[in-house]
N, C-alpha and C positions, 0 to 999 in steps of 0.2 A: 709423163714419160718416166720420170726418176721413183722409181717403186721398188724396196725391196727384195733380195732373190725370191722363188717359189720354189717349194719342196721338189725335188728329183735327186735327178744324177750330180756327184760333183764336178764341179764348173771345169773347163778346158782354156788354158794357157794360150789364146793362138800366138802373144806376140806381148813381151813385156818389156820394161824402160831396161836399157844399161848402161847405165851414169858415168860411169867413169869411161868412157872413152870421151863424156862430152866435158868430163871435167882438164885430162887429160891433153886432149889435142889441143886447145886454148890455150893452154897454159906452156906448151911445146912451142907453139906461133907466137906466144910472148914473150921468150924466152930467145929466138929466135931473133924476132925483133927489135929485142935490145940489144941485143949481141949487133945486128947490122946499122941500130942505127946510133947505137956507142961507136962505130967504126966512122962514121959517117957524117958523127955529128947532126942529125935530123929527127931523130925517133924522142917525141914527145910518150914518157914514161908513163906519163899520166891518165893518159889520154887511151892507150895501151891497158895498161891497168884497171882502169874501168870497164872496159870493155871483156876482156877479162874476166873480171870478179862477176857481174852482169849474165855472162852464161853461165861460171860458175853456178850463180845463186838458183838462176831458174832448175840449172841441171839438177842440182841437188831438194827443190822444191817440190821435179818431179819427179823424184827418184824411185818410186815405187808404184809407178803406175802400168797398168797392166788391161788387154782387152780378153775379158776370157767370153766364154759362151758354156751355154747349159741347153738341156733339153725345149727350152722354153724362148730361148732370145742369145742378144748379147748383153752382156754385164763389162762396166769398168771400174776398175780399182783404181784412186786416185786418192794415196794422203792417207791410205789405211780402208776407206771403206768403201764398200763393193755398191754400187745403185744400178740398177738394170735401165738399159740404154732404150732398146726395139725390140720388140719378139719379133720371130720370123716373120710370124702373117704381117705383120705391119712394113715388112723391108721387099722391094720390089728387085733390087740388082744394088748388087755391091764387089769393092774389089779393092786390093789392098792400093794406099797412096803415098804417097812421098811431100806431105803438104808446107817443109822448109828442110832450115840446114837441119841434117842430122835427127830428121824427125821420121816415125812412121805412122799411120793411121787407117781405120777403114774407110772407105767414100760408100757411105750407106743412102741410095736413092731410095725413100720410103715410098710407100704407096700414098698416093692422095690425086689432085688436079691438078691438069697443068699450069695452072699457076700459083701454087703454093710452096713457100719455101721455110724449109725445106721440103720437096717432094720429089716426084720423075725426073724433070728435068733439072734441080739442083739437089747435088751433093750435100753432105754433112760428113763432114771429118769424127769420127768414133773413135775415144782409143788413144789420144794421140801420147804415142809414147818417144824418148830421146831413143836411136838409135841410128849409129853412124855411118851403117854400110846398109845398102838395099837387104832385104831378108833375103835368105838363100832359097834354092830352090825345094829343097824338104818344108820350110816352113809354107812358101809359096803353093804348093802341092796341099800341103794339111789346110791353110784356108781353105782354098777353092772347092776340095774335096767336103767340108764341112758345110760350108754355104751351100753348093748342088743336092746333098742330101739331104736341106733343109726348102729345100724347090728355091731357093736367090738362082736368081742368071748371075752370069760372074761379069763386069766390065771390066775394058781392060785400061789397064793405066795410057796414059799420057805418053806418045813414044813408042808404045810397043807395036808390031805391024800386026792388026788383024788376021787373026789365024796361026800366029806364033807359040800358042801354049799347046798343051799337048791336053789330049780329048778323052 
């Protein structure tokens, strides 16, 4: 699976990490909660603080991670270098996910049997980048629109009603 890019077009951005809100917001709710539990007398600082520092570090870990795509597949950038994920022909339906806090990712159903995993019936999260608000609907649109021209069905997340995007 992990095989460097192949000659084409330059690679496309669908969706990349951005850190500092995951450094940021943490660090807001820790700030927060010493403040209420200095008031309060209960807020273990410690405790707090690690927890804390802990997303910090990851967020900063992956601070440059990115899922782009080429003529060819999808590629991800994690830590500096780029290793190609799935070519199309190998991806059967994919669709952007929300796989934790503040995180986004592809759910790339490949082609194989049904019982192999990952394949049709189990997801693989692709990509997973820090980002703290659901993607908007421009970038929403630029996936979808890139997977359908690449023959992927698009699925639809978790939540959403059947037949709510636009065609």
């Amino acid at each position: 699976m992990a095989e460097e890019r192949g000659p084409g077009a330059e690679p496309v951005v669908l969706f990349a990490s951005r850190w500092w809100p995951a450094v940021l917001v943490p660090l807001g709710i820790l700030a927060a909660t010493i403040a209420v539990g200095v008031r309060l007398h209960t807020a273990s600082v410690l405790t707090y603080s690690g927890l804390t520092a802990a997303t910090v570090v990851a967020a900063w870990y992956q601070r440059d991670g990115a899922l782009l795509a080429d003529d060819l597949g999808l590629l991800v950038r994690h830590r500096g270098q780029v290793t190609r994920s799935y070519r199309w022909s190998e991806i059967r339906e994919a669709g952007i996910a929300r796989p934790g806090f503040a995180r986004l990712a592809l759910a790339v159903f490949p082609e194989g049997g049904p019982w192999d995993v990952p394949g049709p019936n189990n997801a693989v999260m692709v990509g997973r980048v820090w980002q703290l608000r659901a993607p908007d609907p421009a970038t929403r649109d630029r996936v979808e629109t890139l997977l359908r021209s690449h023959g992927v069905r698009i699925s639809e997340p978790p939540g959403r009603p059947e037949g709510s995007r636009k065609r």
